[in-house]
C-alpha positions in Angstrom: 101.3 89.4 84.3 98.9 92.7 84.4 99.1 92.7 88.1 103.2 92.9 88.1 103.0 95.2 84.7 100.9 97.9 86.8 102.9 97.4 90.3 106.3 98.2 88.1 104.6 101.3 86.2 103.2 102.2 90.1 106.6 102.5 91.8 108.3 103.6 88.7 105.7 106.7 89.1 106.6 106.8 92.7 110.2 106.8 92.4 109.6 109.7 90.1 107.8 111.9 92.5 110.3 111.1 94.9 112.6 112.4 92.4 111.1 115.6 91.4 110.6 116.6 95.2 111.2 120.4 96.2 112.2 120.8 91.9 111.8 124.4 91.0 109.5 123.8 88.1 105.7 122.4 89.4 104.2 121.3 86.5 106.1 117.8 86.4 106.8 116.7 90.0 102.4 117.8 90.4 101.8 115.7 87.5 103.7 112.2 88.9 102.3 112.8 92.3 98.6 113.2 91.1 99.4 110.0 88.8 100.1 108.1 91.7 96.7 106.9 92.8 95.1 106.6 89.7 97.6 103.7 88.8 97.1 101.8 91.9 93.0 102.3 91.3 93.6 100.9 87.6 95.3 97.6 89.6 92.3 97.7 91.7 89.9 97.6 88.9 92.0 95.6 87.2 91.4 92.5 89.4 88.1 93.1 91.3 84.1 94.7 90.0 83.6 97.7 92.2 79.8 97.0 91.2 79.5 93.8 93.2 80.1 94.8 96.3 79.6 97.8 98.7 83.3 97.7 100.3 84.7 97.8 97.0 83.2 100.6 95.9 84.1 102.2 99.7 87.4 101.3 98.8 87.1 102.9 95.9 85.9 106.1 97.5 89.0 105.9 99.6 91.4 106.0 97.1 89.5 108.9 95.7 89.9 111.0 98.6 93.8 109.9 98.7 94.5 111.1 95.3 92.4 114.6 95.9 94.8 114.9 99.3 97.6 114.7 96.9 96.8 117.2 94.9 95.8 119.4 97.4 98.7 119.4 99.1 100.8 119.7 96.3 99.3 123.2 95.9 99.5 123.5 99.4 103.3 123.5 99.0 103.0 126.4 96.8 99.8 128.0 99.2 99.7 127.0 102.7 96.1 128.0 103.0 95.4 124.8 100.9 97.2 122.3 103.9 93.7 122.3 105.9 91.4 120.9 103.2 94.1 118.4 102.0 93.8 117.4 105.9 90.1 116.6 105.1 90.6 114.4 102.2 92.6 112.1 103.8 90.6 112.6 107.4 88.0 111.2 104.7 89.9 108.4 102.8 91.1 107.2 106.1 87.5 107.0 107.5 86.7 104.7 104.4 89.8 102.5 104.8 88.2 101.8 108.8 84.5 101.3 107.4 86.0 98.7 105.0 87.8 96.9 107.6 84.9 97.2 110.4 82.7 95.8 107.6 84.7 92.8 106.5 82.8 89.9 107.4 84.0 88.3 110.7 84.7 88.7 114.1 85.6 92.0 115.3 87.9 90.5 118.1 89.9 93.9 119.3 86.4 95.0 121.0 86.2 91.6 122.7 88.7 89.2 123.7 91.9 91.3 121.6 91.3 94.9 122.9 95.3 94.6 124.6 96.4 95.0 120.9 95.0 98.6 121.0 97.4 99.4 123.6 100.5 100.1 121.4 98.0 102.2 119.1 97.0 104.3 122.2 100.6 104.9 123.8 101.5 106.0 120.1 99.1 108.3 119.8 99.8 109.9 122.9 103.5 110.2 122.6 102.8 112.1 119.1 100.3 114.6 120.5 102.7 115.0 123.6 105.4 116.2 121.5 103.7 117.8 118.7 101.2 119.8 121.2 102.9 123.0 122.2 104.0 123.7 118.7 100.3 123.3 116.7 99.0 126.7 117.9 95.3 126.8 116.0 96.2 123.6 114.5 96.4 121.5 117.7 92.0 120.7 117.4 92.5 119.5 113.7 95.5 117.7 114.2 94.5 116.0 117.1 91.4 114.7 115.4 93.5 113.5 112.4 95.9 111.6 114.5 92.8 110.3 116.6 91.3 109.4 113.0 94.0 107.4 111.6 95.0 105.6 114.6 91.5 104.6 114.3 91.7 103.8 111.4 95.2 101.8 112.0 93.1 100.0 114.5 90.3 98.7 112.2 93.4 97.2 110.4 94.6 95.3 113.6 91.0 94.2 113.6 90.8 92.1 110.6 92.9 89.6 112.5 90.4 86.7 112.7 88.5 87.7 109.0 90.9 87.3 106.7 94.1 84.9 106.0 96.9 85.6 107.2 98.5 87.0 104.2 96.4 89.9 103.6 96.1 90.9 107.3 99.4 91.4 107.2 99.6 93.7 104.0 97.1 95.6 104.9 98.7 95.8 108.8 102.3 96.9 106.9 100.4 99.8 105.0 98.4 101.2 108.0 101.5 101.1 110.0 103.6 102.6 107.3 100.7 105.5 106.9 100.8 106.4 110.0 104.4 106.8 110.0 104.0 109.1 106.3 101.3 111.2 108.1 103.5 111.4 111.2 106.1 112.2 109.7 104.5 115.4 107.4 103.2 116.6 111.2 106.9 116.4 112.7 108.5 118.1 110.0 105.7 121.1 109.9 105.0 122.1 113.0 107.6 120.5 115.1 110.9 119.9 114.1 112.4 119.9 110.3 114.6 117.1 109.0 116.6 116.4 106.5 114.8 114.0 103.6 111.6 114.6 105.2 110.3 114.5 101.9 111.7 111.0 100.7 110.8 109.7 103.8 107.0 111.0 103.6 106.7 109.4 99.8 108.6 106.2 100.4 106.6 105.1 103.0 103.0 106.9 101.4 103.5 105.2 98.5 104.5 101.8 99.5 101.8 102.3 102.4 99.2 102.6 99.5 100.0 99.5 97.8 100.0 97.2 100.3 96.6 98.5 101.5 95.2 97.6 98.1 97.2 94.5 97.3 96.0 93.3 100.8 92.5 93.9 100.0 92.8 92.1 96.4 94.2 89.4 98.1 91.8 89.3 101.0 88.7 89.2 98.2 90.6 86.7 95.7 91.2 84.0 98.0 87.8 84.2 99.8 86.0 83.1 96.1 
C-alpha cells in the first residue's frame, strides 16, 4: 500500500513538472522538478536499508547525482553557463547506475558468450554522434564522452541478464533504454535540431525512466531474500 501511495504522489509530481514546463514564473515548475527524486529515494528507503549493503548505498549515490542534475539544469534554463556541470552530475549518477549493475552478483555474460547484444548499443551510439557531430562546436569532447558514458551504462543494464529474474532485468532494461532516449533527446533539441514538445518528451520518458530503474532494483533485492 506505501509502495503504490509513493508511485501515485511520484507521477503526480511528474505530471506537474511536465505541466509547468517553459511557465514564466520559476519558482514552481523548479520546485516540482527538484521534488522529483527525492520522492522516488523516499520509495527506495521505503523498502530496502541503504546500510546493509554497498550497492544500495551506490544506488543511493546515483539518485543523488540525478536530482543535483535536475536542479542544475533547471538553472541552466535560465543560465546556459550552468548546462556543463549539470552534464557532470548525471555523467556521475550514470557511472553509479553501471557500478551497481557490474557489481550485482552473477555472471557478467555480455563480455563472454553475449557480447552480440552490445551491437545495437554501438550502432546507436554512432548514429547519434554522426548526426549530432558537426553541430557540437566545443561541446563535441563532452558530449561524446556522455553519450559514450550512458551507453555504457545502458550496457551494464543489458548485462544483468543472467543475475537477476526476469522481471527486474526487464525494468531496469525499460529505464536505461528510456534514459537514453531523455538524454538523447535534450542533445537533439540543443544543438541539433529543435522540436516541438521537446520538453514533454525529455520528462515523460526521464521520469518514467527513473522509476523503473529503482522499482527494478527493489524488485531485483526483494525476491533474492
Amino acid at each position: 500500500m506505501k509502495n503504490s501511495a509513493i508511485s501515485i504522489f511520484y507521477f503526480l509530481i511528474g505530471l506537474i513538472s511536465i505541466i509547468l514546463l517553459n511557465q514564466p514564473i520559476f519558482l514552481p515548475g523548479f520546485i516540482s522538478k527538484a521534488l522529483i527524486v527525492p520522492v522516488l529515494v523516499i520509495l527506495f528507503l521505503v523498502n530496502l536499508n541503504p546500510g546493509k549493503n554497498r550497492l544500495h548505498t551506490l544506488m543511493l549515490a546515483g539518485l543523488f547525482f540525478s536530482w543535483a542534475g535536475d536542479v542544475v539544469l533547471e538553472f541552466s534554463n535560465k543560465n546556459g553557463n550552468m548546462f556543463l556541470p549539470g552534464l557532470v552530475c548525471f555523467l556521475l549518477a550514470h557511472i553509479l547506475y553501471f557500478t551497481v549493475f557490474l557489481l550485482t552478483p552473477g555472471k557478467n555474460s555480455i563480455v563472454t558468450n553475449r557480447i552480440w547484444l552490445l551491437i545495437p548499443v554501438i550502432i546507436y551510439g554512432l548514429v547519434l554522434v554522426f548526426y549530432l557531430y558537426a553541430d557540437l562546436a566545443e561541446m563535441r569532447l563532452p558530449v561524446i564522452i556522455y553519450a559514450a558514458v550512458i551507453l555504457t551504462m545502458l550496457s551494464g543494464a543489458i548485462n544483468r541478464i543472467e543475475k537477476v529474474n526476469r522481471k527486474s532485468y526487464y525494468l531496469v532494461l525499460a529505464g536505461a533504454i528510456l534514459f537514453v532516449i531523455s538524454d538523447s533527446s535534450i542533445a537533439i533539441n540543443k544543438f541539433s535540431h529543435q522540436f516541438e514538445c521537446s520538453g514533454i518528451v525529455v520528462m515523460s520518458t526521464y521520469i518514467v525512466a527513473q522509476y523503473l530503474i529503482v522499482t527494478g532494483y527493489i524488485y531485483q533485492v526483494r525476491t533474492a531474500k
